[in-house]
PASEBA-1860 file (N, C-alpha, C; in nm, 3 decimals):
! residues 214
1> XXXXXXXX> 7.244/-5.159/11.157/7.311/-5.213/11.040/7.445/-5.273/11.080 ~ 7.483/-5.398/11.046/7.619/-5.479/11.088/7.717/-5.391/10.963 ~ 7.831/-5.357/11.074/7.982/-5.341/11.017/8.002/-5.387/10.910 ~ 8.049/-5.364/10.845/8.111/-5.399/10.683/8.240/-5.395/10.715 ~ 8.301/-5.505/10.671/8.447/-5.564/10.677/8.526/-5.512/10.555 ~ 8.640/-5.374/10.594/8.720/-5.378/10.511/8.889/-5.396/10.545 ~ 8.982/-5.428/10.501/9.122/-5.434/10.506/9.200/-5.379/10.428 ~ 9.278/-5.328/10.554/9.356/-5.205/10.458/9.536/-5.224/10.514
9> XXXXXXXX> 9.632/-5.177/10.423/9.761/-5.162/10.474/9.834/-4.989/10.497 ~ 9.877/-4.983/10.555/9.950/-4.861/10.613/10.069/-4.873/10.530 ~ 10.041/-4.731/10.423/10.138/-4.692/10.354/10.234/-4.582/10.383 ~ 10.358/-4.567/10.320/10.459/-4.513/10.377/10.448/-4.351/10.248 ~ 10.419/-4.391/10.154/10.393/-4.302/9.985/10.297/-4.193/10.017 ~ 10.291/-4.069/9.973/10.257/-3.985/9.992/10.273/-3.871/9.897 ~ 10.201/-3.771/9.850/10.209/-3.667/9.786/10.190/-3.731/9.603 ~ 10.259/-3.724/9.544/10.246/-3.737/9.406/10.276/-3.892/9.393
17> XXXXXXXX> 10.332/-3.962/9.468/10.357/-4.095/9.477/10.239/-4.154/9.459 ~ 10.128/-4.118/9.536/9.994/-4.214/9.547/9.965/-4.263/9.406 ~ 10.000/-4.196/9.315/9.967/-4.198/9.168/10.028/-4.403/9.107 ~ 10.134/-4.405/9.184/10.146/-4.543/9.161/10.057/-4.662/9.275 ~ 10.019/-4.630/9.386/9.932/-4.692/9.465/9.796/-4.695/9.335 ~ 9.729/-4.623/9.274/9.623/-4.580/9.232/9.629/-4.676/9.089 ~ 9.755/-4.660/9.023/9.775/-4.801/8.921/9.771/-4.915/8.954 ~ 9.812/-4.918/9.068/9.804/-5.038/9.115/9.678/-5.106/9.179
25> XXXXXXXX> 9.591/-5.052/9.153/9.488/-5.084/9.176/9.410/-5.033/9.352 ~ 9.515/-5.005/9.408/9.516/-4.878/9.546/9.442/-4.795/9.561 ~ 9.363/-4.769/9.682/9.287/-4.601/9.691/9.384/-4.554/9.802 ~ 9.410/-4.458/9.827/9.478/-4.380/9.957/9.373/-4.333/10.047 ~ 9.380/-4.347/10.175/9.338/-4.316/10.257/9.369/-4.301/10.344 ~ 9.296/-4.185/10.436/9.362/-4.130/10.562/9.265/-4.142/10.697 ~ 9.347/-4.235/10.810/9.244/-4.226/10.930/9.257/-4.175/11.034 ~ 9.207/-4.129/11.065/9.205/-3.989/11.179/9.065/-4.049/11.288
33> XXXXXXXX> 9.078/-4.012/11.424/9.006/-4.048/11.543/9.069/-3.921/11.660 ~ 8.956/-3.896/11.737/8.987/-3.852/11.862/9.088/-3.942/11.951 ~ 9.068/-4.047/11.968/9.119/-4.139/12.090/9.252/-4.192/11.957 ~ 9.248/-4.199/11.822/9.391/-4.273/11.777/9.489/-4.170/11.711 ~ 9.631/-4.184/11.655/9.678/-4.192/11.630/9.639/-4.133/11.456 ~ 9.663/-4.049/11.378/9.585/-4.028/11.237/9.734/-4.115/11.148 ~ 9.666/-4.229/11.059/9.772/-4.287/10.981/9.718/-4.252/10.835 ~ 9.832/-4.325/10.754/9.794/-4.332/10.611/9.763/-4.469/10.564
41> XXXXXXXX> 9.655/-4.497/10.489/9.664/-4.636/10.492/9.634/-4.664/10.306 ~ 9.620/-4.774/10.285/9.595/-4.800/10.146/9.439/-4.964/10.148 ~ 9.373/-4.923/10.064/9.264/-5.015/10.036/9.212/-5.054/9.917 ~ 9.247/-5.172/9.907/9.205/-5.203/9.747/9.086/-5.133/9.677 ~ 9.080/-5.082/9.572/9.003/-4.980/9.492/8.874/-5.009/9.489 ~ 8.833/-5.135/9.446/8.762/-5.181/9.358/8.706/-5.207/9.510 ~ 8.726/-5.284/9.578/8.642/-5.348/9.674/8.595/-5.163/9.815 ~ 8.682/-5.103/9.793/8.624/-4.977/9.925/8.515/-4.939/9.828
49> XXXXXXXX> 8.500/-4.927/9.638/8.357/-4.909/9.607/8.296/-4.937/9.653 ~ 8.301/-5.105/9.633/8.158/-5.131/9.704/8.126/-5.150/9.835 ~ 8.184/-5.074/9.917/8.194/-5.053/10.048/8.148/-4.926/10.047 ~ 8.159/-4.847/10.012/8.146/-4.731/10.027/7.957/-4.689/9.938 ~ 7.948/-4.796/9.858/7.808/-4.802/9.777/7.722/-4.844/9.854 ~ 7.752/-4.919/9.935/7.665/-4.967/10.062/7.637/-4.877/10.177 ~ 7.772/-4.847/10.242/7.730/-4.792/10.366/7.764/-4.654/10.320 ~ 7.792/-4.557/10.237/7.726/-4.464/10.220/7.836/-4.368/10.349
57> XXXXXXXX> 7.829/-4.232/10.399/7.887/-4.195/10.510/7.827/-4.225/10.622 ~ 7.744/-4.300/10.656/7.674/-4.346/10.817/7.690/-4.440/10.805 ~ 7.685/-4.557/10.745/7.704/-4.710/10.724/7.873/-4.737/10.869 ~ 7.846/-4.809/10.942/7.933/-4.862/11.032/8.054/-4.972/10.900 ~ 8.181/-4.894/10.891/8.244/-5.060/10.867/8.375/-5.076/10.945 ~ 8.406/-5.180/10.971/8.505/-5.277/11.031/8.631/-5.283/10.964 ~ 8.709/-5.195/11.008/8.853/-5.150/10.944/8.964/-5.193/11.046 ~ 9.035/-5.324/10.934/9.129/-5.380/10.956/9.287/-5.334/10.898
65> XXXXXXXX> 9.415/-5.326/10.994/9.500/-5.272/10.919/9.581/-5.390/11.038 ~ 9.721/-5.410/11.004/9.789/-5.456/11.065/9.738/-5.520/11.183 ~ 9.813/-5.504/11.280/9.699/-5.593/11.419/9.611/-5.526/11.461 ~ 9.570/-5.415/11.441/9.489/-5.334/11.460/9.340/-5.339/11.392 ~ 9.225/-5.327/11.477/9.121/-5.312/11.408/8.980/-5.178/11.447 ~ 8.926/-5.144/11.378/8.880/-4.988/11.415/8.749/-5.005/11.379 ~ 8.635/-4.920/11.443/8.493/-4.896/11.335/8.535/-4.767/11.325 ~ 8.431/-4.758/11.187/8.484/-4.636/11.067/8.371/-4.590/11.015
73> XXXXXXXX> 8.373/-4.455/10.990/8.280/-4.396/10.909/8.347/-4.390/10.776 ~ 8.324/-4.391/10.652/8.380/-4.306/10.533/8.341/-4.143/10.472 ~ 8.449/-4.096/10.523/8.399/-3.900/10.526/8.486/-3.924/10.371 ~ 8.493/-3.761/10.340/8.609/-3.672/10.257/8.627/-3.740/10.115 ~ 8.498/-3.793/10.072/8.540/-3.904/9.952/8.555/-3.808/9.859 ~ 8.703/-3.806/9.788/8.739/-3.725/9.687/8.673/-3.816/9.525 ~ 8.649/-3.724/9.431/8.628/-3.830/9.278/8.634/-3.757/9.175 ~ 8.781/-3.815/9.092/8.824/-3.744/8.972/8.720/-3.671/8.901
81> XXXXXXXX> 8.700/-3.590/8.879/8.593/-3.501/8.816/8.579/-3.530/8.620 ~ 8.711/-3.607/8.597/8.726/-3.657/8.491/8.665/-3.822/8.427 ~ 8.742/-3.943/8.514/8.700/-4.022/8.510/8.640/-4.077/8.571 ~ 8.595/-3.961/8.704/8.451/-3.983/8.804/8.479/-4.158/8.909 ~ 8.610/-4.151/8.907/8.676/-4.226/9.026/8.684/-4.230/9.147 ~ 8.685/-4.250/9.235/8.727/-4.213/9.376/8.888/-4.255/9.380 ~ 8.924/-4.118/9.394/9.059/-4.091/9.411/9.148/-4.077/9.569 ~ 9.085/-4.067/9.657/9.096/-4.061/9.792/8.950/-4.049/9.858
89> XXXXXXXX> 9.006/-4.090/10.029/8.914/-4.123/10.116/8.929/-4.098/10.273 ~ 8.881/-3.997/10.306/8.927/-4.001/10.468/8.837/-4.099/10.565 ~ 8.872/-4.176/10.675/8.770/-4.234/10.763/8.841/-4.221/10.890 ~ 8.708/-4.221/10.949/8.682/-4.122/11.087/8.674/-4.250/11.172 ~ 8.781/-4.276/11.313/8.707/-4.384/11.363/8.642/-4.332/11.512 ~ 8.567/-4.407/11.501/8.412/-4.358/11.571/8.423/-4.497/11.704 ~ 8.365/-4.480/11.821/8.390/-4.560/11.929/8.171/-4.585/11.946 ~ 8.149/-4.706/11.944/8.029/-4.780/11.993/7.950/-4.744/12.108
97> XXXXXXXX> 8.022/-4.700/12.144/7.957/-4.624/12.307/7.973/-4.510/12.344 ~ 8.022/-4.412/12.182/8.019/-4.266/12.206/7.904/-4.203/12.110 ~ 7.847/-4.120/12.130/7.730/-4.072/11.997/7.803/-3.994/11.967 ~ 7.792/-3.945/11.803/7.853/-3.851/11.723/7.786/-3.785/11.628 ~ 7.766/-3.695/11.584/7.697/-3.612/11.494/7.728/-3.656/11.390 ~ 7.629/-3.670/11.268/7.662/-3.684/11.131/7.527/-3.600/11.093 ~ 7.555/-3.609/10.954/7.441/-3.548/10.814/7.405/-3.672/10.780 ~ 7.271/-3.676/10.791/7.238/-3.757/10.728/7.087/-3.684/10.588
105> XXXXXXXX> 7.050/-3.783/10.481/6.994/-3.723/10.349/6.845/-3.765/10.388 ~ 6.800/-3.626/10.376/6.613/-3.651/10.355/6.599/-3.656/10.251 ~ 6.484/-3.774/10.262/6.437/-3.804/10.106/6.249/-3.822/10.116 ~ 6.234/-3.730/9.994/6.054/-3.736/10.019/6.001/-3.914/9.943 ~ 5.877/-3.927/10.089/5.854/-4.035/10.045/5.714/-4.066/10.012 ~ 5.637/-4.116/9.881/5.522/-4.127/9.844/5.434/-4.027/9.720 ~ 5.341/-4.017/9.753/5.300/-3.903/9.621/5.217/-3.793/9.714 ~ 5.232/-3.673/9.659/5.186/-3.540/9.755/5.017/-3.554/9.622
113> XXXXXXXX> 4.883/-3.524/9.677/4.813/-3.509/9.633/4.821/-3.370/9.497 ~ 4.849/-3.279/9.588/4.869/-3.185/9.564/4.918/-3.190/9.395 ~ 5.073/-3.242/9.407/5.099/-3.246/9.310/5.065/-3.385/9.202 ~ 4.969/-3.475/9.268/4.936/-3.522/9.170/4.794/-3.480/9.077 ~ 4.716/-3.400/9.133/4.651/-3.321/9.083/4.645/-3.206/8.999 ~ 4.791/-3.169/8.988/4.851/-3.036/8.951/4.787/-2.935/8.998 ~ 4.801/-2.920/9.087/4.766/-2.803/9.212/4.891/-2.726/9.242 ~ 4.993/-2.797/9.281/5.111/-2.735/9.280/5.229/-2.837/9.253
121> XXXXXXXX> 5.355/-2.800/9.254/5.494/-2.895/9.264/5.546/-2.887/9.389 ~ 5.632/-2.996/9.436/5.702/-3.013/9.584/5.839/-2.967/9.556 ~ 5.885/-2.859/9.634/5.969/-2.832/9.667/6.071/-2.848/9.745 ~ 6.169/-2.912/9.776/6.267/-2.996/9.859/6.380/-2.848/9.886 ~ 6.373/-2.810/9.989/6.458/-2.722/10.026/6.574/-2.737/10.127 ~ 6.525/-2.818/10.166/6.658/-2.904/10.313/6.688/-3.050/10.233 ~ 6.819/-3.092/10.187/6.851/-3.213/10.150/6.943/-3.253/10.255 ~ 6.924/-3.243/10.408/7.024/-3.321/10.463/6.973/-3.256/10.603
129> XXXXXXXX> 6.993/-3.338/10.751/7.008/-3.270/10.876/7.077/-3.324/10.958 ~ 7.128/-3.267/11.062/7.191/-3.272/11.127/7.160/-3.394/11.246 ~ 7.222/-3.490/11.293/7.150/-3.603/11.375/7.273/-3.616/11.475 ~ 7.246/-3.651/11.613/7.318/-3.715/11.710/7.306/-3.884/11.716 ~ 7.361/-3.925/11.700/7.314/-4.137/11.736/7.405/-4.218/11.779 ~ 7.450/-4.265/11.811/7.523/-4.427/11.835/7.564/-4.475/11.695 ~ 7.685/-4.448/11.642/7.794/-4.484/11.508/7.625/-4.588/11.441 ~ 7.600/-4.698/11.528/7.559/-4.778/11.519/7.420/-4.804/11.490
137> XXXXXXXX> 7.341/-4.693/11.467/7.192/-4.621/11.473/7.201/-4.520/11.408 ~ 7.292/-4.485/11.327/7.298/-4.373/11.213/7.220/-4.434/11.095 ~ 7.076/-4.359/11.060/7.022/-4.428/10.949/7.073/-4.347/10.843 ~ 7.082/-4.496/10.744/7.107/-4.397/10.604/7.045/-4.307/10.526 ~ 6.906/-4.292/10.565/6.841/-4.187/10.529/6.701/-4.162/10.594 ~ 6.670/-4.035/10.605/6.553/-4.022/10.692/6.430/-4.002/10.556 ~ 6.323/-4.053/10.547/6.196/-4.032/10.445/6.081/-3.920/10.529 ~ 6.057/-3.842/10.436/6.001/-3.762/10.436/5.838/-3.785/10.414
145> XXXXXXXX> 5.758/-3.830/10.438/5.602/-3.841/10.399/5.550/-3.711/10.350 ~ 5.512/-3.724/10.210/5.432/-3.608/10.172/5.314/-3.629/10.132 ~ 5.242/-3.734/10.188/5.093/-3.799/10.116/4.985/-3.651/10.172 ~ 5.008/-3.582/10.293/4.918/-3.511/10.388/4.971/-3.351/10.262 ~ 5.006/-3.349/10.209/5.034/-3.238/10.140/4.930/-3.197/10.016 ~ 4.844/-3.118/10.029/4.702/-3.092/9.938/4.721/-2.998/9.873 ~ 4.746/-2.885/9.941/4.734/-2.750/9.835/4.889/-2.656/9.881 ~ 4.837/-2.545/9.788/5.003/-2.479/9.770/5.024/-2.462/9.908
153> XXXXXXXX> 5.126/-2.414/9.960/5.168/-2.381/10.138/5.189/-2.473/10.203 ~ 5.123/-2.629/10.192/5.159/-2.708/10.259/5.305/-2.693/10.299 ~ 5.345/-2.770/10.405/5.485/-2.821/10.431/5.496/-2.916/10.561 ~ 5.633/-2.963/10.499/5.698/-3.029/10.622/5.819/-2.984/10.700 ~ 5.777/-3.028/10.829/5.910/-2.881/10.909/6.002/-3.020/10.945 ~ 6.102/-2.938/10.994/6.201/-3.070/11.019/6.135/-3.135/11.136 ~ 6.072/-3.017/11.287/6.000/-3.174/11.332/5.882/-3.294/11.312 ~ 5.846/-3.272/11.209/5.740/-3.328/11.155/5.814/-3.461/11.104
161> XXXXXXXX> 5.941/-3.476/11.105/6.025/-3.584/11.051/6.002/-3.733/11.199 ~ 6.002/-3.810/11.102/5.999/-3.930/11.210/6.149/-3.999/11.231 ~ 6.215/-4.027/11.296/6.342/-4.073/11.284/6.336/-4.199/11.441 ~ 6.431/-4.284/11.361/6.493/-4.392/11.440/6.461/-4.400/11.569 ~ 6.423/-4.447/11.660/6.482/-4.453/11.807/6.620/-4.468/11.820 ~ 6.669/-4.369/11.897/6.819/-4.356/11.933/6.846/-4.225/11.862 ~ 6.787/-4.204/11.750/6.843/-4.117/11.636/6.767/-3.943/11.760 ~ 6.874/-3.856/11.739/6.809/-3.696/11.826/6.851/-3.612/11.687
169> XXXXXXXX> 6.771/-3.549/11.604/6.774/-3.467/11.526/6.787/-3.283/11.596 ~ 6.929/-3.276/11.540/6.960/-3.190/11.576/6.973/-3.013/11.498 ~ 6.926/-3.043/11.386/6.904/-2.947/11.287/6.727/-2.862/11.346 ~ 6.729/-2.733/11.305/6.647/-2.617/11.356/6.512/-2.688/11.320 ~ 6.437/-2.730/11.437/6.280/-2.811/11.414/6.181/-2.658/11.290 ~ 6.164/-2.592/11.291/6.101/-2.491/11.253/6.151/-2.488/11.077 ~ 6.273/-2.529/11.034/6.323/-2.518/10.922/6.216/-2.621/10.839 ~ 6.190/-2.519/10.712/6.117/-2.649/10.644/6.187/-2.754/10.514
177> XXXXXXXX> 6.128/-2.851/10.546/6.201/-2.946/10.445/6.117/-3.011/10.333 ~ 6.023/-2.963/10.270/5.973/-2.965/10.162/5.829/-2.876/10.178 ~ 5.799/-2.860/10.064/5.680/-2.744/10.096/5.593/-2.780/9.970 ~ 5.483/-2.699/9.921/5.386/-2.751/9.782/5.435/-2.588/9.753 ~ 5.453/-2.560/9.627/5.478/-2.446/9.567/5.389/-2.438/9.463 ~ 5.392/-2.299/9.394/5.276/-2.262/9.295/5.361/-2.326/9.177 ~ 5.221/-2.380/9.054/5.239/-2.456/8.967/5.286/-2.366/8.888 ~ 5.433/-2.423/8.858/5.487/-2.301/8.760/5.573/-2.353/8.643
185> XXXXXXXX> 5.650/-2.338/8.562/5.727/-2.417/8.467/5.850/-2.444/8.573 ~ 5.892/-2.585/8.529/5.955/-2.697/8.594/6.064/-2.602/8.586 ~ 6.134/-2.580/8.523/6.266/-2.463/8.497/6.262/-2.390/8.666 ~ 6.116/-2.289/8.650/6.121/-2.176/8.743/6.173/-2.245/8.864 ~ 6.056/-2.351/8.889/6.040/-2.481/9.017/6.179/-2.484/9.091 ~ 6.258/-2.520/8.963/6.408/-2.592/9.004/6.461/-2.423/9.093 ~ 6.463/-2.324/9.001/6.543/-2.252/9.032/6.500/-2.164/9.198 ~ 6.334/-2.232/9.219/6.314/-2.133/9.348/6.365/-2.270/9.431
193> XXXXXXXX> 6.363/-2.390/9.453/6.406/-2.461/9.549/6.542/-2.466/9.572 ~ 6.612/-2.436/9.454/6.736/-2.441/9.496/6.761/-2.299/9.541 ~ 6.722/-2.188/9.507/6.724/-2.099/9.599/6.696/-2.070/9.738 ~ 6.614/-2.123/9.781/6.568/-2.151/9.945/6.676/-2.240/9.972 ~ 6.684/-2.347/9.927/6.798/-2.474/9.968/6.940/-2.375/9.991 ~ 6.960/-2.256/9.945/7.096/-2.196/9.961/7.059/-2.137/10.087 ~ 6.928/-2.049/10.055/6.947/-1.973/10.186/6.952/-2.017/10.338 ~ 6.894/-2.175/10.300/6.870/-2.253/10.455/7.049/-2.264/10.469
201> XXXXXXXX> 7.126/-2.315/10.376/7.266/-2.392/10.400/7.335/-2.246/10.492 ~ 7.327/-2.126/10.405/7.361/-1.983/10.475/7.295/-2.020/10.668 ~ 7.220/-2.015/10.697/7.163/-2.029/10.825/7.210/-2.141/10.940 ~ 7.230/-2.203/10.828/7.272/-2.324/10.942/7.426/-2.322/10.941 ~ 7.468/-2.390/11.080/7.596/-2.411/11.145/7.664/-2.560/11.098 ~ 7.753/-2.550/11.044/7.820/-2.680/11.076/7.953/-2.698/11.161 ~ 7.995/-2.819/11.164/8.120/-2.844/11.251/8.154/-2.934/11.174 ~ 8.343/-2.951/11.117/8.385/-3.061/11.069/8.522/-3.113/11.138
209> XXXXXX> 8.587/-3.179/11.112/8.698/-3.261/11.199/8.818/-3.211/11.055 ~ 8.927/-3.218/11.132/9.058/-3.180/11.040/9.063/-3.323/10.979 ~ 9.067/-3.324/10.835/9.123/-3.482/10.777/9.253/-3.456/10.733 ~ 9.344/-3.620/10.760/9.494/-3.622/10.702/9.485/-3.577/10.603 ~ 9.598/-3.548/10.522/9.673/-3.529/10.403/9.671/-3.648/10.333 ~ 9.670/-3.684/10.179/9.721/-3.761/10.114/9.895/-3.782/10.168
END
């Protein structure tokens, strides 16, 4: 996927100040890298949306600030819980010729027999795994095939996942990521997948990077 071009300025405002960057039509943001320097920067609002609607946290974009120019992930996206804004933004800059771990989102793809027969419902218990790639080979989402899924017990384990060339999935192959469950009221359904979905998150390890401060 090609870089997405955004431009940004390095602001000096900080703490309760951002509040006038943010009228002004401003998002705050903070960039942080192994190899740079972590600044504060500012990016027009309206346009890091749709930057951020596109490439999503794996999406490569092309972050311009002063003479300086960076590739970027977009991590730490904060959003008013009120007017459901994006209120801040951390980005990570990432080097082309280093691989880096991200999460990336499984998503089931097609119709499970199973449940189109009402035999059973699909259960999604892993919504995300763990991947090694090249900034540049981070897919935005891995699909799940559930057409081979017939009766209750079925499942799909995480290595049963097909992913990218380049892409090394690094989340527990044995973990399962959707399964056929007994036909039960949609209510129950919800409440046993999201129950497994907790107990997998309990099991697994993550690692995150310190982000700036507003």
């Amino acid at each position: 996927m090609k870089a997405i071009k955004l431009i940004a300025q390095e602001r000096l405002v900080r703490g309760k100040k951002v509040r006038e960057l943010r009228r002004a039509g401003k998002l705050p943001v903070g960039l942080y890298g192994r190899k740079i320097e972590s600044v504060s920067l500012a990016v027009p609002g309206r346009e890091f949306s749709q930057v951020y609607a596109t490439a999503g946290e794996t999406g490569l974009v092309e972050l311009k600030y002063g003479d300086k120019t960076e590739h970027v992930l977009i991590k730490e996206v904060q959003i008013d819980p009120i007017s459901r804004q994006i209120v801040h933004a951390e980005l990570q800059a990432v080097s082309l010729t280093e691989k880096i771990k991200a999460s990336v989102a499984v998503e089931p793809v097609g119709e499970s027999p199973a449940v189109r027969d009402k035999i059973g419902v699909l259960l999604q218990t892993l919504n995300e795994v763990e991947v090694e790639a090249l900034p540049q080979d981070l897919p935005e989402k891995i699909g799940v095939r559930v057409e081979a899924l017939v009766a209750v017990d079925d499942q799909v384990q995480v290595k049963d996942l097909k992913v990218p060339a380049g892409v090394e999935v690094l989340t527990d192959g044995e973990e399962i990521v959707v399964k056929i469950g007994e036909a039960v009221a949609e209510e129950t359904a919800k409440e046993i997948a999201a129950e497994e979905a907790k107990a997998a998150e309990h099991q697994a390890e993550g690692v995150g990077a310190t982000p700036t401060q507003a």
